[in-house]
C-alpha positions in Angstrom: -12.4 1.1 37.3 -12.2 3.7 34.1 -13.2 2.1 30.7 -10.5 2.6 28.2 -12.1 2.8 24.8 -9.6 4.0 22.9 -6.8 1.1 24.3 -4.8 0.2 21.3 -4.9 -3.4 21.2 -1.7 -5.9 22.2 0.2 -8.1 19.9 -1.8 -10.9 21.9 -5.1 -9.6 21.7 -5.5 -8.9 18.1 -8.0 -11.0 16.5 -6.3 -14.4 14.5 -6.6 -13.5 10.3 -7.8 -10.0 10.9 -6.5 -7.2 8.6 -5.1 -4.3 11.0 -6.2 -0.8 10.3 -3.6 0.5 7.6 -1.8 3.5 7.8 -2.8 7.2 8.8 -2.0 8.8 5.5 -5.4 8.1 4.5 -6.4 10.9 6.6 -3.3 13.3 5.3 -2.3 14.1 2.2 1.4 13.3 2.7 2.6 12.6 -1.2 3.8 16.5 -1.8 7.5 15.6 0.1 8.0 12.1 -1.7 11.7 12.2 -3.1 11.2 9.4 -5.2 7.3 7.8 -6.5 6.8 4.2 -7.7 6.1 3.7 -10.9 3.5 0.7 -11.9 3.8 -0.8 -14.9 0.2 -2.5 -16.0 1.9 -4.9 -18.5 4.5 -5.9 -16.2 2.1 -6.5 -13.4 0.9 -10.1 -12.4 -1.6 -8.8 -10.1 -0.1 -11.3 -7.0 -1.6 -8.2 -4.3 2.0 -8.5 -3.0 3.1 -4.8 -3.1 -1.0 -3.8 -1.8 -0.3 -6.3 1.0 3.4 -4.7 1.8 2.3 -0.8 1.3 2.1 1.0 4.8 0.1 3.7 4.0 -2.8 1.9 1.7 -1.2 3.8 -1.4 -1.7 1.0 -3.8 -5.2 1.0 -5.7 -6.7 -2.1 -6.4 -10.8 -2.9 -7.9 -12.3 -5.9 -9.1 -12.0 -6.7 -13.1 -14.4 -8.2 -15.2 -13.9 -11.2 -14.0 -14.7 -10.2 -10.4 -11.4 -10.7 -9.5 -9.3 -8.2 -7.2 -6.4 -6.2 -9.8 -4.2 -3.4 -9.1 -5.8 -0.4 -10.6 -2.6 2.2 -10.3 -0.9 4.4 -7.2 -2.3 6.6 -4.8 0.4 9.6 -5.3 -1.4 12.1 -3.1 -1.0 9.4 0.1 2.5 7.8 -1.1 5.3 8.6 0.5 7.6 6.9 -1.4 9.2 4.5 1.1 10.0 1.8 -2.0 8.3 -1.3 0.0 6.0 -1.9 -2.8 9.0 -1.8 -5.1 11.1 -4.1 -3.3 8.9 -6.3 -2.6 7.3 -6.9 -6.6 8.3 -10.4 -7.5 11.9 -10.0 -8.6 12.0 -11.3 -12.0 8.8 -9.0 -13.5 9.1 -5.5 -11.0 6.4 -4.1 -12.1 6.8 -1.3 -9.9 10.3 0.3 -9.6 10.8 3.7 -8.0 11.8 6.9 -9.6 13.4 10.5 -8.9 10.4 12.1 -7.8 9.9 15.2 -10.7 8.4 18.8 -9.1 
């Protein structure tokens, strides 16, 4: 029997609390066709993690503070590709990210 070590893994067999792999425009720089970017407003933002949870493509920066506690730090434009999920998905009364015509 041939050993298959590069299997992607079922729905069933992925490990219960695990964080999957994020997307694969890590490895490219995919931000240079982005019609329209997010924009992240610091003031605005309540730090809930929701739009870094949401983001596909691991766009959204985050870093500990002083306080040692995980913050978005800003948006990855060179890996963003502008798909909005961060946007919709910033608690609806503060958006602190809404999305933009993408300037060239």
């Amino acid at each position: 029997m041939k050993k298959e070590e590069n299997r992607k893994l079922t729905v069933q067999e992925l490990p219960v609390g695990d964080i999957v792999e994020a997307g694969t425009a890590v490895n490219f720089h995919t931000g240079s066709w982005r019609s329209q970017r997010p924009v992240w407003d610091k003031d605005k933002c309540i730090h809930c993690l929701t739009c870094w949870i949401s983001c596909p493509d691991n766009s959204i920066k985050i870093a500990p503070d002083e306080k040692k506690t995980t913050v978005v730090r800003g948006i990855d434009y060179d890996h963003c590709k502008g798909c909005g999920i961060c946007a919709s998905e910033c608690p609806v009364k503060i958006r602190a990210i809404t999305m933009e015509q993408e300037r060239k």
